[in-house]
One Martini backbone bead per residue (centre of mass of N, CA, C, O) as a GRO file, in nm:
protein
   91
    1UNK     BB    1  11.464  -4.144   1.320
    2UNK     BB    2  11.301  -4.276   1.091
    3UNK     BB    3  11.529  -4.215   0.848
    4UNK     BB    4  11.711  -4.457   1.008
    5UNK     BB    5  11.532  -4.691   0.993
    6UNK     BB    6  11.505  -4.715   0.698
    7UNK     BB    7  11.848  -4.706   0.619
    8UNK     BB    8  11.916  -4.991   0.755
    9UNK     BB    9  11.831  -5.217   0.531
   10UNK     BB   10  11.996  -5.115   0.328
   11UNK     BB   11  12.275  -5.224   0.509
   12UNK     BB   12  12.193  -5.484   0.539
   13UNK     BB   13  12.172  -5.553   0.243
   14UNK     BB   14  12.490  -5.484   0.143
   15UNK     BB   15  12.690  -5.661   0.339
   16UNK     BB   16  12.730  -5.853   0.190
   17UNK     BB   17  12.842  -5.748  -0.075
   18UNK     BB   18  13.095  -5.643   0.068
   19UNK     BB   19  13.219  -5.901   0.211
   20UNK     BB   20  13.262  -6.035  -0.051
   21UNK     BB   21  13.442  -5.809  -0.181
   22UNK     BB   22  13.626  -5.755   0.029
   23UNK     BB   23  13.711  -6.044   0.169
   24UNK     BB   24  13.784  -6.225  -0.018
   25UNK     BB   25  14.075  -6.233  -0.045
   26UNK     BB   26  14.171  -6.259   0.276
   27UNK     BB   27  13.975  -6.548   0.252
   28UNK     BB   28  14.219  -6.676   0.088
   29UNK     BB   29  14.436  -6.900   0.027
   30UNK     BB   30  14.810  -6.904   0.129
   31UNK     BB   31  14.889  -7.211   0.184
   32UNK     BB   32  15.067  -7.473   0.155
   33UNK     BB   33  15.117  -7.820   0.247
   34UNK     BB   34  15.335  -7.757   0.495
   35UNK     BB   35  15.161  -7.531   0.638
   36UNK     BB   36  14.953  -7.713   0.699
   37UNK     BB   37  15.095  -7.925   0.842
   38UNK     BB   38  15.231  -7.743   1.081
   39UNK     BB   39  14.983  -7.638   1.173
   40UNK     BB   40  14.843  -7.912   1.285
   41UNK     BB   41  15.037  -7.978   1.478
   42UNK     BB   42  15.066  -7.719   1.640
   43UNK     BB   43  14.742  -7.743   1.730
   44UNK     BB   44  14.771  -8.030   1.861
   45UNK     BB   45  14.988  -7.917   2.063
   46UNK     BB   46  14.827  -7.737   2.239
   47UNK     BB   47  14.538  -7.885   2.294
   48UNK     BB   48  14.687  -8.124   2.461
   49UNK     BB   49  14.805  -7.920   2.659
   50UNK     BB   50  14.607  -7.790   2.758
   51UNK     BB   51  14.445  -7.996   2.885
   52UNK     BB   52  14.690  -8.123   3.092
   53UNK     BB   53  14.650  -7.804   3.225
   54UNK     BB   54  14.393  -7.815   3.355
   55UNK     BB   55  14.460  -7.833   3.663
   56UNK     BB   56  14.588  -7.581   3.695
   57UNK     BB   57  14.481  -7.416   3.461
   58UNK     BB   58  14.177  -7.270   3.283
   59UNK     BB   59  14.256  -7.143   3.171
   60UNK     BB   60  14.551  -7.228   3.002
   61UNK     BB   61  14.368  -7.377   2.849
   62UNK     BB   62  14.161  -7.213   2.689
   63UNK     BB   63  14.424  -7.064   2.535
   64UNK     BB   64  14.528  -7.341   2.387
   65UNK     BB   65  14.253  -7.440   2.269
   66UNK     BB   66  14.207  -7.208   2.130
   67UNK     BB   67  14.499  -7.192   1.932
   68UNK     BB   68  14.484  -7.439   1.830
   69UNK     BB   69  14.202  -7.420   1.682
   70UNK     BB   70  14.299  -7.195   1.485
   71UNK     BB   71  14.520  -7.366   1.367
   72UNK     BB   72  14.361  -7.581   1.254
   73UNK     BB   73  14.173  -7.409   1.087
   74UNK     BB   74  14.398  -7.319   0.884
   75UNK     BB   75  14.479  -7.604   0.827
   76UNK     BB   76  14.228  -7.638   0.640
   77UNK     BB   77  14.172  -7.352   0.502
   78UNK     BB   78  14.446  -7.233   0.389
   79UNK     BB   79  14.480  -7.020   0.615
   80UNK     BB   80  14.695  -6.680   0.708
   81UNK     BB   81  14.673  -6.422   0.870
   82UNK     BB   82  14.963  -6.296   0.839
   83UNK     BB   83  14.931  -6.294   0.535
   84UNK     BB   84  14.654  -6.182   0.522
   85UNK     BB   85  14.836  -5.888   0.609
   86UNK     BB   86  15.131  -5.901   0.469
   87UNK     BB   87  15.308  -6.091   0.593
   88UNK     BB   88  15.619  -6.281   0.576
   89UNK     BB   89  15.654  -6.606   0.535
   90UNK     BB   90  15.809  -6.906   0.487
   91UNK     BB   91  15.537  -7.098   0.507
   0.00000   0.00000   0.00000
C-alpha cells in the first residue's frame, strides 16, 4: 500500500506531458474556414431549437444545447472531433 502511495505523484507528475505528446495531435486545428462558418451556423441553430422548445421538454432542450455549444466550441476551436478521429468529411 505504501508503495502504491509513493508512486501515484510520479504519475501525476508526467500526465501533462503525456497529454501535451499525446493529444497534441488530436486537438490540431483540422477544419478550414467555410467548416468553421458551417459548424457556427449548425451550433447556432441548435442552441435556439433547444431554447425554443425549453417549454415542450427540458431534456430536448438540455440536449439541442448543449450539441449547439459543442459545435460552436469546434467553429471557435477550428477543431472537428470527427477529423481528429480518422473519419474524412467533406467540409
Amino acid at each position: 500500500m505504501a508503495a502504491l502511495l509513493r508512486a501515484r505523484p510520479l504519475c501525476l507528475r508526467y500526465a501533462c506531458l503525456v497529454l501535451t505528446v499525446g493529444m497534441g495531435k488530436f486537438f490540431a486545428p483540422n477544419i478550414t474556414r467555410l467548416g468553421r462558418i458551417l459548424r457556427a451556423v449548425w451550433g447556432l441553430a441548435l442552441a435556439i431549437t433547444g431554447v425554443l422548445l425549453w417549454a415542450r421538454s427540458k431534456w430536448i432542450c438540455l440536449v439541442l444545447v448543449a450539441s449547439g455549444a459543442f459545435a460552436l466550441y469546434e467553429a471557435v476551436r477550428g477543431w472537428c472531433i470527427m477529423r481528429a478521429c480518422g473519419i474524412k468529411t467533406k467540409l
